[in-house]
GUKOL-677775 format. One line per 5 residues: number of its first residue (from 1); their letters; for each residue x, y, z of C-alpha. Coordinates in steps of 0.5 Angstrom, whole numbers, plus 500, padded with zeros to 3 digits. Each point is the difference from the previous one (the first is absolute). Last residue first. Layout:
BEGIN
NUM = A = X Y Z; ... $
//
This chain:
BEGIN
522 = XXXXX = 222 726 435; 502 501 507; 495 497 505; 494 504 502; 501 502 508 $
517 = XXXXX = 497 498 506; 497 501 507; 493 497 503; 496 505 503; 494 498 506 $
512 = XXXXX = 499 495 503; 492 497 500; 502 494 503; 505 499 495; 500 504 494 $
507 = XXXXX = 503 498 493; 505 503 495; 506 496 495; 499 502 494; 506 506 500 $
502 = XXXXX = 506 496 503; 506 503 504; 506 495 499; 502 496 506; 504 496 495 $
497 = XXXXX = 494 497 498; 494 504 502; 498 506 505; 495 502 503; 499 507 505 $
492 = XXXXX = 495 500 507; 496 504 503; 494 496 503; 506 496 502; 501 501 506 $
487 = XXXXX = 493 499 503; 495 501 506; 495 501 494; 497 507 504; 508 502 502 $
482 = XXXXX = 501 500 492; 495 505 499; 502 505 506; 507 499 498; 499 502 492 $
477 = XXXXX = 504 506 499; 505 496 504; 499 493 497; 501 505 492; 507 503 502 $
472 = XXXXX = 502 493 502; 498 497 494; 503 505 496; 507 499 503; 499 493 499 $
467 = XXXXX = 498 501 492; 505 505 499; 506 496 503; 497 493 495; 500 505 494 $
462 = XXXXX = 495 505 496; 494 499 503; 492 499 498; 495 501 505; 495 495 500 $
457 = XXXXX = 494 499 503; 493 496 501; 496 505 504; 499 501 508; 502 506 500 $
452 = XXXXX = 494 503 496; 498 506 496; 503 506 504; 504 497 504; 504 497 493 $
447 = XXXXX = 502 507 497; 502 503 508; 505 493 501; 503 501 493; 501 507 502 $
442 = XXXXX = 504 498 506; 504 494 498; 502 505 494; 501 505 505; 504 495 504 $
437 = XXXXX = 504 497 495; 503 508 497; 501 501 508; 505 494 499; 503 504 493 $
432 = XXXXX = 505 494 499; 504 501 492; 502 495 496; 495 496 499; 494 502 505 $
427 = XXXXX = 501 507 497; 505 501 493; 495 499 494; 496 506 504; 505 504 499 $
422 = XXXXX = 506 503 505; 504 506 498; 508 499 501; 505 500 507; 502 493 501 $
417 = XXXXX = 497 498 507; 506 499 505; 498 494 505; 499 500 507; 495 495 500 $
412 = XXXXX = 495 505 500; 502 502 494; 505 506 500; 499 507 498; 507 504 497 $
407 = XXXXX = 496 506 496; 493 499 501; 496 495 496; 497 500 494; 492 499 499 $
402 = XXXXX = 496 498 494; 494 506 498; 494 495 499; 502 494 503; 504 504 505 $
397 = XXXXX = 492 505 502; 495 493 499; 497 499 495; 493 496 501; 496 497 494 $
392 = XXXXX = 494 496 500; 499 495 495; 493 497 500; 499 492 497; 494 497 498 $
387 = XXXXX = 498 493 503; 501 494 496; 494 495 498; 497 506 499; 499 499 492 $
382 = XXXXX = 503 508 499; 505 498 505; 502 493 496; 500 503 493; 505 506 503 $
377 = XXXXX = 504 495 503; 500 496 493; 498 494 498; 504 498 494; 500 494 496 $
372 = XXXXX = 504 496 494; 505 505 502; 505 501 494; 506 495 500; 503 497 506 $
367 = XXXXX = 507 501 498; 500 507 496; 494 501 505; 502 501 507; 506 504 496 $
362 = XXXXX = 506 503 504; 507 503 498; 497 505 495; 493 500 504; 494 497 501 $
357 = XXXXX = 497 498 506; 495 496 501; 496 501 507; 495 496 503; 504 495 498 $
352 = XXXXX = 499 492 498; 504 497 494; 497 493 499; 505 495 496; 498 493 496 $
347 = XXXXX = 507 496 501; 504 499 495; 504 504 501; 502 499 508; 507 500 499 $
342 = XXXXX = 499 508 497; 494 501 505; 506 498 507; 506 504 495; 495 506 500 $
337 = XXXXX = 502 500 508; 507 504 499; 496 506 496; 504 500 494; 493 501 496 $
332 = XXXXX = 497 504 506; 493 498 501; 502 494 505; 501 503 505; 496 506 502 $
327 = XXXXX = 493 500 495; 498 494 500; 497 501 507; 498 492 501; 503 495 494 $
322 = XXXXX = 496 495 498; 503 494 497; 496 495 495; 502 492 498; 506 499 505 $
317 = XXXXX = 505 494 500; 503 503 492; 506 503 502; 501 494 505; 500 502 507 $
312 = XXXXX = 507 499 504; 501 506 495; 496 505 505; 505 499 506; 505 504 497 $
307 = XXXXX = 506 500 503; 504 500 493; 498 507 499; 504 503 505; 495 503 505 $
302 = XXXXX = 495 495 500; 493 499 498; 495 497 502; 499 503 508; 501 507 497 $
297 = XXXXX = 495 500 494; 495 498 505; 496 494 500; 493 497 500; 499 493 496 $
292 = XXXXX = 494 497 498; 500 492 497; 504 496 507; 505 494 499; 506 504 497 $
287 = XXXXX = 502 502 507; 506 506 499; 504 502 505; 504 506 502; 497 502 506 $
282 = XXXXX = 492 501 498; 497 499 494; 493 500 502; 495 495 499; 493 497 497 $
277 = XXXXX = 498 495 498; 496 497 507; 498 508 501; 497 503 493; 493 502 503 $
272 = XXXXX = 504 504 504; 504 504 495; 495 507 501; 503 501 507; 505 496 503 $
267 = XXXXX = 504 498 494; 500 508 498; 501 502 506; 506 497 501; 503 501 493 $
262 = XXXXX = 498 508 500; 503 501 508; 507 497 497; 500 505 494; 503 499 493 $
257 = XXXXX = 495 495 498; 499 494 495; 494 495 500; 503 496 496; 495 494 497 $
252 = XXXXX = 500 492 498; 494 497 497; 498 506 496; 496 497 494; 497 495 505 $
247 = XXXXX = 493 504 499; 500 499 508; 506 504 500; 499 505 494; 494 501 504 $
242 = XXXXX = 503 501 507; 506 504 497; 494 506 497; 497 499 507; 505 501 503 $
237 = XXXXX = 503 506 496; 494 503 502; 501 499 507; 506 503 500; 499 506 496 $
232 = XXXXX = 494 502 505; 498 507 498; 504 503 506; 506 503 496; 496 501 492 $
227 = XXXXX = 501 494 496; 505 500 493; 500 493 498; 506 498 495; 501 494 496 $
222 = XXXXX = 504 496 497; 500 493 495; 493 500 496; 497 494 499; 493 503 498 $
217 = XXXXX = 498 495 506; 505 505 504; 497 506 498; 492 498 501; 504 498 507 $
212 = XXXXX = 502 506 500; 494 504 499; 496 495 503; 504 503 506; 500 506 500 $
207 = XXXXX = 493 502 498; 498 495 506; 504 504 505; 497 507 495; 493 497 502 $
202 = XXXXX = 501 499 508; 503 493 500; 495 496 506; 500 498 507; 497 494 503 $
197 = XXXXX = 504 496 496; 500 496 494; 508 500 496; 498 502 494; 497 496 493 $
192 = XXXXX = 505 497 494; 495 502 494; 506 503 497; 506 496 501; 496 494 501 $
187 = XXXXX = 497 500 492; 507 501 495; 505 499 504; 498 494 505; 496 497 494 $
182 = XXXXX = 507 500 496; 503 496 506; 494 495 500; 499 499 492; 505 493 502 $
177 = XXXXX = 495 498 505; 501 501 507; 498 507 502; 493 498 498; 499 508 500 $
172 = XXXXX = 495 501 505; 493 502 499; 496 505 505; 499 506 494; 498 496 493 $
167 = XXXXX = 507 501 497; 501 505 495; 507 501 501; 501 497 494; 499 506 495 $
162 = XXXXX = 507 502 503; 500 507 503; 501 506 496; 497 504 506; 494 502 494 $
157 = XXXXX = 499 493 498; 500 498 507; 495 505 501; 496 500 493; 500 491 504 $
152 = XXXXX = 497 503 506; 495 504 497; 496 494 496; 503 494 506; 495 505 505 $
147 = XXXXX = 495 501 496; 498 506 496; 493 504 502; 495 499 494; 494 500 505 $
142 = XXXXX = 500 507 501; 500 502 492; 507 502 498; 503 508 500; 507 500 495 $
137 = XXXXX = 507 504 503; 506 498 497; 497 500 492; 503 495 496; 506 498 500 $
132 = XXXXX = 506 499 504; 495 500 506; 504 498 506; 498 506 504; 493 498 500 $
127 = XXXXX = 494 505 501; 494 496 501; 493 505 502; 495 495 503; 493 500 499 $
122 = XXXXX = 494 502 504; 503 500 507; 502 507 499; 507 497 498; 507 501 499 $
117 = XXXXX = 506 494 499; 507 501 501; 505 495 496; 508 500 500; 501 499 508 $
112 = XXXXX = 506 504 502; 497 500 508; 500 509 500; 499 500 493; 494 496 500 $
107 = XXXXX = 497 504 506; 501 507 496; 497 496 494; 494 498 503; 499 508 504 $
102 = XXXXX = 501 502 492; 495 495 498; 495 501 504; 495 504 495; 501 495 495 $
97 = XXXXX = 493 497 501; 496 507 501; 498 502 507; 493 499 502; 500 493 501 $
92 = XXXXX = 505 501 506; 507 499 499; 505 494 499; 508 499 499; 503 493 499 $
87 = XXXXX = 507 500 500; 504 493 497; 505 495 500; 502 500 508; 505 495 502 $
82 = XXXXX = 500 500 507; 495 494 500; 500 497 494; 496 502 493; 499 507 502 $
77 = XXXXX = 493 504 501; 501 507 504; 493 503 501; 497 505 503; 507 505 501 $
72 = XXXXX = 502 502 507; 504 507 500; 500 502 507; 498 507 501; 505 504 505 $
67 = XXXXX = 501 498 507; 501 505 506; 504 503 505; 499 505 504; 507 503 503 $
62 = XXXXX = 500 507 496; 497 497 494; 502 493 497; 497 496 495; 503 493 499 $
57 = XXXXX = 499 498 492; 494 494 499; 501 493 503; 500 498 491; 498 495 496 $
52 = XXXXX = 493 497 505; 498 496 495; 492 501 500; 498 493 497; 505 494 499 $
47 = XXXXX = 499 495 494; 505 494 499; 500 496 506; 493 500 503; 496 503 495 $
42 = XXXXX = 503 496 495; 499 504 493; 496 494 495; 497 506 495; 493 499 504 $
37 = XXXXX = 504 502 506; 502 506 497; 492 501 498; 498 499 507; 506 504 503 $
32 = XXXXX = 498 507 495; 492 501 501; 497 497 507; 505 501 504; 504 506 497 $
27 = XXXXX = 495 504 498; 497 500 507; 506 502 501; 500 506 495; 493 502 502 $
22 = XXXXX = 494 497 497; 494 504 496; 503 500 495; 498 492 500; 493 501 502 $
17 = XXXXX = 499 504 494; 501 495 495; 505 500 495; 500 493 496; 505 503 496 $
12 = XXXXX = 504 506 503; 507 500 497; 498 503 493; 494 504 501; 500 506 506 $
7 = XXXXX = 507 497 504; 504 499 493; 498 508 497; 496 500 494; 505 502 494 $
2 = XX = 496 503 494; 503 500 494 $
//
């Protein structure tokens, strides 16, 4: 048998000298998007050229900074907008037809799409993942490329999503006809578009979100997103709310926290197209007329349990509830704030963490189940959508060595100190080195002077006495910055509810330099 290689014969009928002698984006234009148009893809919707995927990994090398290459694909095709299908890879008339198929499927792992084409711009490679028989890679002529209605029902099939959910793209459901509540089920759910804006969902946001949404159209109950600090958990979590919403699966939705600042943001910020139905359960009373709810876990429930103001709302008044940072109230079987997602069971329920825990006593995942998508810290900083991270360690000599004091020695209070060997676990807890604050003030300062002062910082501290001492120390390292701005507060510590430290709160006002904080107590 002779086997003749697919860029000399197979997939070069009609070739012509002219077409090996364009280059890859000439065959894109004159090749790939006509044959693609031809199959019934809308360029305005439905095809985009040269997605920019990623931001490329933050380099840095002494104080030079620099990006690494981006990954962008030539084509992602989706049958709506953000709801990808597919990946098509081409290369010059020079390569073979498949020699673009590890870059496609790279590309279509990254979005969770099912199908990634090669081509030279003689024909087409097909590799399709939702293949139960047959070959899972076959080439087709150029003007054999599937239509939109072909991959977009293998990609229902494959999701195990209702045949229904064919609708032409732009139909509505005749929500008042008998057939309305299971068109809503079948057909909304899944082609329900995005909230439009000038800002658009990076491709793992998009992952997510027709992920859970797929998920939830599937009819399942619970489910746990696992997105890296800094990813855009808040936004994603809206854009899964507003389609829910608008699909009116969710008509009702509990957006639940376990911070004041996470609640406040959150409305303020990505919940804004919400304003008018939303609002914030605040002073111990419950408004029944508005459809997105922001709450604590402490301002709906009470100490005894006959005081829970959750229970003014009937068990079934909400469709979906999402529970921010998952990971601390409600992971616990016999955690207090499990009563709120027990009384709400019937409710669809969206776990969001950037860190699940799993422990004897603890289990992000026993309650949500597996993670139905996850965008690691590792991911975000090799993509760049988060800066890389060095870890610059300094040991001081009673860190290392621990400190014990002379026989008889008083505090500066006057106070007997009892005489044992003092550890690191002790200082700033039960024991005050000041000279310890001041030396660690000290080499901050030194470390920052040598890259920039002016940069958003946070210093993390162990209570509201350490935080203060710290401040001072770091205002007088610091004296010729702060006269500059001409304020106080260009160090400066920041606290929570009950004046205890908070580790997300940090900003710079007026170009200030430090603010002070520490992480919460897990």
């Amino acid at each position: 048998m002779v086997v003749l290689k697919s860029s000399t014969v197979a997939s070069r009928p009609g070739a012509t000298t002219d077409l090996e002698a364009l280059n890859e984006r000439d065959v894109c234009t004159k090749r790939v998007t006509p044959a693609l148009l031809a199959a019934g893809w809308d360029r305005d919707r439905q095809l985009r050229e040269e997605v920019r995927l990623t931001d490329g990994r933050i380099l840095v090398r002494g104080t030079l900074v620099a990006r690494g290459k981006r990954k962008r694909a030539d084509y992602v095709l989706s049958y709506h907008p953000n709801v990808p299908v597919a990946v098509v890879e081409a290369k010059d008339a020079n390569h073979s037809v498949g020699d673009g198929m590890q870059q496609a499927l790279a590309y279509a792992e990254l979005l969770d799409v099912p199908f990634a084409f090669s081509t030279n711009g003689r024909a087409f490679l097909f590799h399709d993942r939702t293949a139960t028989d047959g070959p899972l890679e076959r080439e087709i002529p150029l003007d054999a490329f599937p239509t939109p209605a072909q991959l977009w029902e293998k990609y229902c099939a494959y999701r195990r999503l209702s045949p229904t959910c064919l609708s032409h793209p732009g139909e509505a459901p005749d929500l008042g006809t008998s057939s309305g509540a299971s068109q809503r089920t079948s057909i909304s759910i899944a082609e329900q578009p995005y909230y439009s804006a000038e800002r658009a969902p990076r491709y793992y946001q998009a992952r997510a979100i027709n992920k859970v949404v797929e998920a939830i159209a599937r009819g399942e109950k619970r489910a746990l997103l696992v997105m890296a600090t800094g990813t855009g958990k808040t936004y994603t979590a809206f854009q899964i709310i507003w389609r829910l919403w608008k699909a009116r699966v969710a008509k009702r939705t509990l957006f639940l926290a376990d911070r004041n600042i996470l609640v406040d943001q959150t409305k303020t910020n990505d919940f804004a197209p919400f304003e008018g139905v939303m609002t914030k359960i605040t002073n111990r009373k419950v408004d029944k007329s508005f459809e997105i709810y922001l709450a604590l876990y402490q301002a709906i429930m009470g100490t005894e349990e006959e005081q829970d103001i959750f229970k003014q709302f009937s068990p079934d008044f909400f469709d979906l509830i999402v529970i921010d940072e998952c990971h601390r109230g409600s992971a616990a079987d016999d955690s207090a704030w499990r009563r709120v997602l027990e009384y709400f069971s019937s409710a669809t329920q969206l776990g969001l963490t950037a860190t699940p825990k799993e422990t004897s006593d603890v289990s992000t995942s026993h309650y949500f189940g597996e993670p139905i998508d996850t965008y690691s810290l590792k991911q975000g900083i090799e993509d760049g959508f988060l800066a890389p991270y060095k870890v610059v360690r300094i040991d001081l000599d009673r860190d290392l060595q621990g400190w014990r004091p002379e026989a008889g020695a008083l505090d500066k209070h006057g106070h007997e100190i009892e005489d044992r060997v003092y550890t690191q676990k002790d200082f700033d807890r039960n024991l005050v080195l000041e000279q310890r604050t001041e030396l660690v003030a000290k080499r901050v300062t030194q470390f920052l002077k040598e890259s920039s002062r002016k940069d958003k910082t946070i210093v993390f501290c162990q209570d509201i006495d350490h935080a203060e001492r710290s401040r001072q120390a770091l205002f007088n390292e610091n004296s010729d910055l702060c006269a500059q701005t001409a304020s106080t507060s260009c160090v400066s510590p920041a606290t929570t509810r009950k004046g205890r430290p908070n580790s997300t709160t940090s900003s710079i006002r007026k170009k200030s330099f430090r603010r002070l904080s520490r992480p919460q107590s897990s």
